[in-house]
Kinemage of the C-alpha trace (Angstrom):
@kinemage 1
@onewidth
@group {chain A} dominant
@subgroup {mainchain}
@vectorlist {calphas} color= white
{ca unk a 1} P 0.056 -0.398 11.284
{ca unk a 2} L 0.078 3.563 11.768
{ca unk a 3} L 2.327 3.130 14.275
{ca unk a 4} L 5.135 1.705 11.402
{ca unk a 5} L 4.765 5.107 9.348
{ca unk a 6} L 5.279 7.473 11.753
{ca unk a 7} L 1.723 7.540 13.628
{ca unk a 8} L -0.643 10.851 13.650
{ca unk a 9} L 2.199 12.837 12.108
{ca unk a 10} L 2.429 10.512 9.122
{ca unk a 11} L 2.469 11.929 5.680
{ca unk a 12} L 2.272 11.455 2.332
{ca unk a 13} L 0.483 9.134 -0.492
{ca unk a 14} L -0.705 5.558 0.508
{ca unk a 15} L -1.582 3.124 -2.084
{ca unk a 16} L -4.148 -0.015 -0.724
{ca unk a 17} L -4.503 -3.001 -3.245
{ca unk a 18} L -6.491 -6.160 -2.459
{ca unk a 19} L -5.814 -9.098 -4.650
{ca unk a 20} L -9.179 -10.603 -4.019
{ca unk a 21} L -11.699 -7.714 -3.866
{ca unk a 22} L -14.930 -8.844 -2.292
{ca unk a 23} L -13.666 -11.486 -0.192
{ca unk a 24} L -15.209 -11.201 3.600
{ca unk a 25} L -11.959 -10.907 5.069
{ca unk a 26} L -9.622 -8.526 3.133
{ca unk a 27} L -12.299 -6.584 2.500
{ca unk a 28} L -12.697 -5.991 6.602
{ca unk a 29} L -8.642 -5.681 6.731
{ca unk a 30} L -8.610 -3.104 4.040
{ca unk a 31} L -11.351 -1.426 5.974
{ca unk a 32} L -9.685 -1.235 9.099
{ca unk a 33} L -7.002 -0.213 8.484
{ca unk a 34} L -8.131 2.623 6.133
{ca unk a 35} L -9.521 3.445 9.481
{ca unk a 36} L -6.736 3.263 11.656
{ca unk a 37} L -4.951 5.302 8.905
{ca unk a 38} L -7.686 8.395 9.158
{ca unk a 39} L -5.625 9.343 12.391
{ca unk a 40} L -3.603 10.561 10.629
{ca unk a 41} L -4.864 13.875 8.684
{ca unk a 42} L -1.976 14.249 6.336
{ca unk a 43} L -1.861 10.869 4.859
{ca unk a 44} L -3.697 10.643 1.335
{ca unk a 45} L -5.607 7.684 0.934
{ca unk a 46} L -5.378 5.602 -2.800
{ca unk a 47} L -7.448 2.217 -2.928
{ca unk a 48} L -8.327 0.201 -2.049
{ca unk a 49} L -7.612 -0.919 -6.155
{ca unk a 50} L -7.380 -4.756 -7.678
{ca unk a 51} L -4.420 -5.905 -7.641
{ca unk a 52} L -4.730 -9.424 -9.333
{ca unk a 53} L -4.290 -12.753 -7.752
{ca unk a 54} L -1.894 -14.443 -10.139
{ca unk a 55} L 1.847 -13.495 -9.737
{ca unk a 56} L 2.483 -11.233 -13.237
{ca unk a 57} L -1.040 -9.614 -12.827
{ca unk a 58} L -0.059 -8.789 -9.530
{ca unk a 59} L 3.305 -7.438 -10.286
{ca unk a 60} L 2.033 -5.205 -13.358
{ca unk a 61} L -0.334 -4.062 -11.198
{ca unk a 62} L 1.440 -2.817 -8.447
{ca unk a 63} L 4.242 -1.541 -10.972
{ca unk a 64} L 1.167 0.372 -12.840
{ca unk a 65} L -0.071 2.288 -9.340
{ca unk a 66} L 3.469 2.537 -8.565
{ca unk a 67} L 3.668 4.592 -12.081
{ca unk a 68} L 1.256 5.999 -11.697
{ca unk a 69} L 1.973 7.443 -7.896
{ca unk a 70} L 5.785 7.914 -8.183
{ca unk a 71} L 5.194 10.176 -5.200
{ca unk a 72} L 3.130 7.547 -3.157
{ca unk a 73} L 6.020 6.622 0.029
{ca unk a 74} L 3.147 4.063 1.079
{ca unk a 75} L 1.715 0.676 -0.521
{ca unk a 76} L 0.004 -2.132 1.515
{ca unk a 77} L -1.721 -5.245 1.191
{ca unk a 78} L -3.622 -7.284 3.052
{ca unk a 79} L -2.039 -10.321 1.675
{ca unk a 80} L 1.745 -11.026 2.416
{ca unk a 81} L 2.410 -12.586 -0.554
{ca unk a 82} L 0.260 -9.714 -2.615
{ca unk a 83} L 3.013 -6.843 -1.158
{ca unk a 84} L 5.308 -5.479 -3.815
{ca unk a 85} L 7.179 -6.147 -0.335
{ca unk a 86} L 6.867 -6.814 3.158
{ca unk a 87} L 7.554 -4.274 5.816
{ca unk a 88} L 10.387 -2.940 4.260
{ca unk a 89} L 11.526 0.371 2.814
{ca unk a 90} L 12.560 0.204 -1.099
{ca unk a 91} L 14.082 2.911 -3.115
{ca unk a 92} L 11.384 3.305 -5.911
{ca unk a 93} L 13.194 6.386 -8.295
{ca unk a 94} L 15.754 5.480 -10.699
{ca unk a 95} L 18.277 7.864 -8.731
{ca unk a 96} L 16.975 6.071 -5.511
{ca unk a 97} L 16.346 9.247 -3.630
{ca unk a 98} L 12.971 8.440 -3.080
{ca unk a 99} L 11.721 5.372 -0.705
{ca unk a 100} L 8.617 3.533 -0.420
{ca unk a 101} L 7.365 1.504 2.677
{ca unk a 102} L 5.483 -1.482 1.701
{ca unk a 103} L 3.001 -2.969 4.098
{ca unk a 104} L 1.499 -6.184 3.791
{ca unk a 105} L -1.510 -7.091 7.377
């Protein structure tokens, strides 16, 4: 996963969500990769937050962090289908000068 952001050198704000906090196995994703992500010193850890299961919780969720973070370049997910995208880079400002890199393990 580090290795998709730019490795030990990356920067900036991540964002972690979990759609099903407290399930066994995303829980040990999220964990692990909030691990693999400490090698990187400059990256700024958010989450992991709740993120909602059903479809519009999930999406005014994300949009709320996303908001909320409008300088976060990094959101993941342990869930594919939980992403606000999958391993792709999305303009996020109006003006589209900024870009986001959504994640999903």
């Amino acid at each position: 996963m580090l290795d998709k952001i730019g490795g030990a050198s990356a920067t900036g704000k991540v964002i972690i969500g979990n759609c099903f906090p407290g399930f066994p196995v995303l829980e040990n994703r999220a964990k692990g990769v909030q691990e693999s992500l400490a090698a990187a010193a400059r990256l700024e850890i958010l989450g992991p937050f709740d993120v909602k299961v059903a479809a519009k919780e999930n999406y005014a969720a994300w949009e709320a962090l996303l908001s909320a973070n409008p300088d976060a370049t990094i959101s993941l997910s342990p869930l594919a289908i939980d992403s606000p995208g999958t391993d792709v880079a999305i303009p996020w400002t109006p003006d589209a000068t900024s870009v986001w890199t959504a994640l999903s393990w």
